[in-house]
VEXZAKOL-354348 format. One record per residue (C-alpha): x, z, y; residue number from 1; residue in one letter. Coordinates in steps of 0.05 Angstrom, whole numbers, plus 32768, in hexadecimal, padded with zeros to 4 digits. Layout:
BEGIN
<site <X; Z; Y>; NUM; a>;
...
END
This chain:
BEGIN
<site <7F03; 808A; 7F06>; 1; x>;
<site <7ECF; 80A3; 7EDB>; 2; x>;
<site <7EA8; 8078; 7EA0>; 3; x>;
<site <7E69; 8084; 7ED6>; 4; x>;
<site <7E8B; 8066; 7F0E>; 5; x>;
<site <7EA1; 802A; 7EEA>; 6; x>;
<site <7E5C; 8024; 7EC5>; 7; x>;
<site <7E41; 801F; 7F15>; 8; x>;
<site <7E78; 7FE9; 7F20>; 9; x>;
<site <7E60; 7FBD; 7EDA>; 10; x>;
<site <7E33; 7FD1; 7EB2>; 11; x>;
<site <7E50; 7FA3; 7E7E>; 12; x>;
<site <7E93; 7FBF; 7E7E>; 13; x>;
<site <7EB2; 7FCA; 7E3C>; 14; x>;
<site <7EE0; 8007; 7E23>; 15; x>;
<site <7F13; 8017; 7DEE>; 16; x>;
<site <7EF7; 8058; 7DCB>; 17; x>;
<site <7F1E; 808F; 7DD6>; 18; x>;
<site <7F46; 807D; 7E0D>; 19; x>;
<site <7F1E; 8095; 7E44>; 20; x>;
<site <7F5C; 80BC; 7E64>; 21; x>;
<site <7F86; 807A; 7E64>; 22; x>;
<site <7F52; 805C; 7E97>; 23; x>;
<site <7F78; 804A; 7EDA>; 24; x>;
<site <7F46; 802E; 7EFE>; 25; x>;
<site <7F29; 7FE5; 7EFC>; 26; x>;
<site <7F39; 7F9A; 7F03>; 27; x>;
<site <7F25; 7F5B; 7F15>; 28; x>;
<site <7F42; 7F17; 7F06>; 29; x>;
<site <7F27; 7EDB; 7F23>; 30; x>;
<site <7EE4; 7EC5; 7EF5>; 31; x>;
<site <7EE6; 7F04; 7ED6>; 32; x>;
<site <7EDA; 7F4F; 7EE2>; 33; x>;
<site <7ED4; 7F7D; 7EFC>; 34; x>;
<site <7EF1; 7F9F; 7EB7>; 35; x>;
<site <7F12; 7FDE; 7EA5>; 36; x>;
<site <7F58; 7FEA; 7EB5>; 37; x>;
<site <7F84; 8011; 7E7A>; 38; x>;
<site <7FD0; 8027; 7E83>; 39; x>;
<site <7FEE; 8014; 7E45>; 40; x>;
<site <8029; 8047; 7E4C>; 41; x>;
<site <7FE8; 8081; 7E4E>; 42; x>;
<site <7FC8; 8064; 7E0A>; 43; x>;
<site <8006; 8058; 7DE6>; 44; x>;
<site <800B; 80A6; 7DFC>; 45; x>;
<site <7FCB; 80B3; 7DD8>; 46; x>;
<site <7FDA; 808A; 7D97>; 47; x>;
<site <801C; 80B6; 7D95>; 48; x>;
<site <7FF4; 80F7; 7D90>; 49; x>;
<site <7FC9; 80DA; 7D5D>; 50; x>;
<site <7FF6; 80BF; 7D30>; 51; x>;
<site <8007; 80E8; 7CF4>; 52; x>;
<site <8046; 80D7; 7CCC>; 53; x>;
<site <8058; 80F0; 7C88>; 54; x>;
<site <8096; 811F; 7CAB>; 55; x>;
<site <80BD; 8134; 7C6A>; 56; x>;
<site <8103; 813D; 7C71>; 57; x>;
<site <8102; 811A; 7CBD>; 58; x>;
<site <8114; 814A; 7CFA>; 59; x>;
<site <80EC; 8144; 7D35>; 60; x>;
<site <810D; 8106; 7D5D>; 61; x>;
<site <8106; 80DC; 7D1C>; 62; x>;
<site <80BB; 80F6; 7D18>; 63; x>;
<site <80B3; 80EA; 7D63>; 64; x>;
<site <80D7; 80A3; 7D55>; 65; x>;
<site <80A6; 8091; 7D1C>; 66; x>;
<site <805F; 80A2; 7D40>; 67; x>;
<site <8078; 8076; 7D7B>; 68; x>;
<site <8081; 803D; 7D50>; 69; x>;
<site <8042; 8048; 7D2F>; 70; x>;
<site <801C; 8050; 7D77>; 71; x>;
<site <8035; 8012; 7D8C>; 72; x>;
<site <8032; 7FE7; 7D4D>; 73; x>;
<site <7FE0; 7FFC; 7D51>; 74; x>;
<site <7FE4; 7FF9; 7D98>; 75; x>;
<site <7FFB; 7FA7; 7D9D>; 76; x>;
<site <7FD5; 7F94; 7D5B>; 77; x>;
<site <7F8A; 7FBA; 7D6A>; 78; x>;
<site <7F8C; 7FC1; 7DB5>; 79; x>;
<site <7FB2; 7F8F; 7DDC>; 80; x>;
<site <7FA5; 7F5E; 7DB2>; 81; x>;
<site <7F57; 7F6E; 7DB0>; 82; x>;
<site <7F30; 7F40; 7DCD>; 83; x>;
<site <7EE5; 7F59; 7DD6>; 84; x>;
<site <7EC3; 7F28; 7E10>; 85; x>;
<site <7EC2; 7F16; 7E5F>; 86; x>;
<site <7ECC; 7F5B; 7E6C>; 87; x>;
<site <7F03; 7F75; 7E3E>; 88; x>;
<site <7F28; 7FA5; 7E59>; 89; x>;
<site <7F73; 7F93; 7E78>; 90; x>;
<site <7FAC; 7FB4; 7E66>; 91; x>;
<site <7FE3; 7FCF; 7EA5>; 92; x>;
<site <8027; 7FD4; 7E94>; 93; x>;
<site <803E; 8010; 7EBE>; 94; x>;
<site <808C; 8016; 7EAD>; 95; x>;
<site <80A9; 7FDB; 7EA6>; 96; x>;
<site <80EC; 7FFA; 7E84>; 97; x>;
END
């Protein structure tokens, strides 16, 4: 679903920058919505390959290890727990492991 399709949908939908390719589509809960639909699991993804860690002396699981942590701390703190409106966007949890 493309930022133009869900601008058609609600024009007052709201975003998190830089996530386009984590959009899954859209939601609607009752009094609210329709808003845009994230996978967690695909942004977390993202986060990971923007993280940079100081990598002396670690080998690559340990670096791997250490951006994941970072992704998620940022992840939980700045995104799920943002609150921007009626229409903030919701958050799908897509593996449940």
């Amino acid at each position: 679903m493309s930022i133009d399709e869900i601008a058609e949908i609600n024009e007052d939908a709201l975003f998190f920058d830089g996530f386009n390719d984590a959009i899954i589509g859209m939601a609607e809960r009752i009094n609210f919505g329709p808003v845009v639909a994230y996978s967690e699991s695909k942004i977390i993804e993202i986060l990971i390959k923007e993280m940079e860690v100081d990598d002396t002396d670690m080998d690559e699981d340990e670096i791997n290890d250490e951006k994941r942590t970072m992704a998620v701390e940022y992840y939980e703190f700045n995104i799920k727990g943002a609150y921007m409106g009626e229409f903030t966007p919701i958050l799908i949890i897509t593996n449940l492991d």
